[in-house]
C-alpha positions as CSV (number, residue, x, y, z in Angstrom):
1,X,134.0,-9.1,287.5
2,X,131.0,-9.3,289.8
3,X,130.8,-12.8,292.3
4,X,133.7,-14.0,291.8
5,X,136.0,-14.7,294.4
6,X,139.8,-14.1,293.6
7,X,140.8,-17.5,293.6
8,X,138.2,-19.1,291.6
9,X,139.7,-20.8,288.6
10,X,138.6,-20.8,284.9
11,X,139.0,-22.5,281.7
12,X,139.3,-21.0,278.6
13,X,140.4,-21.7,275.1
14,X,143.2,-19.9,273.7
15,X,143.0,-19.2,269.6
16,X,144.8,-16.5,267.8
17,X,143.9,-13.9,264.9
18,X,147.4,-12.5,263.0
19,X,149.3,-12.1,266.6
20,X,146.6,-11.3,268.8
21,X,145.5,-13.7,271.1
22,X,142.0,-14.1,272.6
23,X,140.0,-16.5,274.4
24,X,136.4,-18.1,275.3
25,X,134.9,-19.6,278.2
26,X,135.6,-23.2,277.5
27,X,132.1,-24.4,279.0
28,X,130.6,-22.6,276.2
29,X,132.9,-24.2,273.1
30,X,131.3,-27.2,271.7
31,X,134.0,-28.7,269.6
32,X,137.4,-27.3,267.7
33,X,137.2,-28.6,264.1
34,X,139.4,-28.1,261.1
35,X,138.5,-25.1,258.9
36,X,136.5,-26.1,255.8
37,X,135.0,-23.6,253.5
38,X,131.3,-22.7,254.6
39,X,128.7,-22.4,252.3
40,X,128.0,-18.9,251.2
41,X,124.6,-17.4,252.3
42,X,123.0,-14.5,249.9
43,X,122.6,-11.2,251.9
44,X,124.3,-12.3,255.0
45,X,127.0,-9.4,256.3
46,X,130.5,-9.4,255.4
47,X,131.5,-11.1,258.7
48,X,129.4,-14.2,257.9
49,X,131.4,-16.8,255.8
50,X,128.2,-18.9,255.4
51,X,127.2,-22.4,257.0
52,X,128.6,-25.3,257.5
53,X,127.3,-29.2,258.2
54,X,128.0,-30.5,261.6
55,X,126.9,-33.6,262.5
56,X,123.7,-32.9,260.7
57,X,123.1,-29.1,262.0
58,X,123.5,-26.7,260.0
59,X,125.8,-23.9,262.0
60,X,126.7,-20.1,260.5
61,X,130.5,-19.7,260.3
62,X,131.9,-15.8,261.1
63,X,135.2,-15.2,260.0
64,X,135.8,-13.5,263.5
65,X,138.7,-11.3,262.1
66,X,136.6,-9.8,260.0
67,X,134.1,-8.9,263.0
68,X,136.7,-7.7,265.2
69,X,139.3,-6.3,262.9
70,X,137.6,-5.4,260.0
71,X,139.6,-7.8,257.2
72,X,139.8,-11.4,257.4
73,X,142.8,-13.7,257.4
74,X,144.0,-16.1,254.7
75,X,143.3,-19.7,255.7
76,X,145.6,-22.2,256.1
77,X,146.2,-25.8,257.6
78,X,146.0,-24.5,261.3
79,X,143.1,-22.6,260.9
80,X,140.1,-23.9,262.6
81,X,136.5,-23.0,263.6
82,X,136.1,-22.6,266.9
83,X,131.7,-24.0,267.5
84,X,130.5,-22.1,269.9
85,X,126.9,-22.2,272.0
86,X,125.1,-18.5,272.3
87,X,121.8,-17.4,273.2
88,X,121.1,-17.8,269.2
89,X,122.4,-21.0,268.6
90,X,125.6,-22.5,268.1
91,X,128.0,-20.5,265.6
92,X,131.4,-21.5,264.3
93,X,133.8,-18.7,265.0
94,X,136.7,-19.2,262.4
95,X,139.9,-18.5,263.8
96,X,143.9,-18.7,262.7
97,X,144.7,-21.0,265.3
98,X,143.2,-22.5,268.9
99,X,145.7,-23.9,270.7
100,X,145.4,-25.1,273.8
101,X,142.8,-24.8,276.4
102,X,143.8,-22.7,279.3
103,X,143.5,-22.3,283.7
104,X,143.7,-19.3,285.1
105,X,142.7,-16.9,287.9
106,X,139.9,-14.8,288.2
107,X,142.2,-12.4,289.8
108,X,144.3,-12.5,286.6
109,X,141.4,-11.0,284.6
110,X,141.4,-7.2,284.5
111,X,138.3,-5.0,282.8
112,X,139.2,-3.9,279.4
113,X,139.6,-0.3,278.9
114,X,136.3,1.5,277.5
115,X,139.0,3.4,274.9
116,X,139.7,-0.1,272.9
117,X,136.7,-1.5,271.9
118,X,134.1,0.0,269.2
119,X,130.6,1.5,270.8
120,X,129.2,-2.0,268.6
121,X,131.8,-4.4,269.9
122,X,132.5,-3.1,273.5
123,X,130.0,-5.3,275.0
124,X,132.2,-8.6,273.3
125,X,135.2,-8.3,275.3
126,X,134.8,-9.2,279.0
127,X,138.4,-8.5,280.3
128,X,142.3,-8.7,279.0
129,X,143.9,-11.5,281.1
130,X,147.8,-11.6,282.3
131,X,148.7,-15.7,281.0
132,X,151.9,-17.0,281.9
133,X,153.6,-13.5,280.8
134,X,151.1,-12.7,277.7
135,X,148.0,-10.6,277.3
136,X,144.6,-12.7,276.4
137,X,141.8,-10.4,275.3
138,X,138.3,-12.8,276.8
139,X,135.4,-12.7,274.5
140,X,131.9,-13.1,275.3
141,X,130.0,-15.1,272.7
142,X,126.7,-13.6,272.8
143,X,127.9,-10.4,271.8
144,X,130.2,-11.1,268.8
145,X,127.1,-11.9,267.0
146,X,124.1,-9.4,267.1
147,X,120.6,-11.9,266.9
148,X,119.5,-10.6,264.0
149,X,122.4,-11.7,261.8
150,X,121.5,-15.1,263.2
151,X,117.6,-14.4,261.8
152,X,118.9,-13.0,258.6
153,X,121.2,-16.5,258.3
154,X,118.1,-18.1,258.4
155,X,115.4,-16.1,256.6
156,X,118.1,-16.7,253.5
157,X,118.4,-20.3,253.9
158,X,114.9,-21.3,253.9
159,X,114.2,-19.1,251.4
160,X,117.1,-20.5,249.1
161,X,115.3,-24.2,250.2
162,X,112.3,-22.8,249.1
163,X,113.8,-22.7,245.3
């Protein structure tokens, strides 16, 4: 991790997917809210629930268990959706559970190895983090979502307003 010194400290929220937990820079997580079913969106990839209405914007919802693992996971009362600010927009990142927001080190952040992540995905995780005895896998935001899903999200709802 380039310019940063070893002692700088970090935020980050903590959620988890089936035992796996992972984290996001907290300066980039808008708000936490209770999972609600999205509204589906014709054509949109698998990995897109649909949108939801927040506070009058209309934000894309990705089940991110399906992006990262391939099969989603079966909702329940602690699930949540995890609205997050990227280069597109904002996007809801549903999640199993987010549980508390986190400090910790820039030392403690290590650079994940190449082998784990998928040629498409590599880009999405920024490091694996040693927490208070537990491994975090980091995410970047930007990269869990290529733009053009974002544009296809779009291109389908105005044309379904259209109708």
């Amino acid at each position: 991790m380039e310019g940063t010194s070893s002692d700088a400290v970090r935020q980050v929220v903590l959620f988890t997917l089936g035992e796996e937990e992972f984290g996001l820079p907290v300066e980039r997580v808008t708000s936490i809210i209770r999972y609600e079913k999205p509204t589906p969106v014709p054509h949109a990839p698998d990995f897109v629930e649909g949108v939801i209405n927040l506070r009058g914007q209309i934000v894309p919802v990705v089940d991110l268990g399906r992006r990262l693992f391939g099969e989603g996971s079966s909702r329940s009362g602690s699930s949540r959706v995890i609205v997050t600010e990227t280069t597109a927009g904002l996007v809801g990142f549903a999640v199993d559970s987010a549980h508390e927001v986190a400090r910790m080190s820039a030392a403690a952040v290590m650079q994940t190895p190449e082998s784990l992540a998928s040629s498409e995905l590599a880009d999405a995780f920024e490091g694996v983090a040693d927490h208070e005895g537990r491994l975090v896998m980091l995410l970047v935001p930007d990269k869990l979502v290529p733009p053009a899903v974002f544009v296809s999200v779009t291109d389908a709802e105005e044309a379904s307003a259209d109708v």
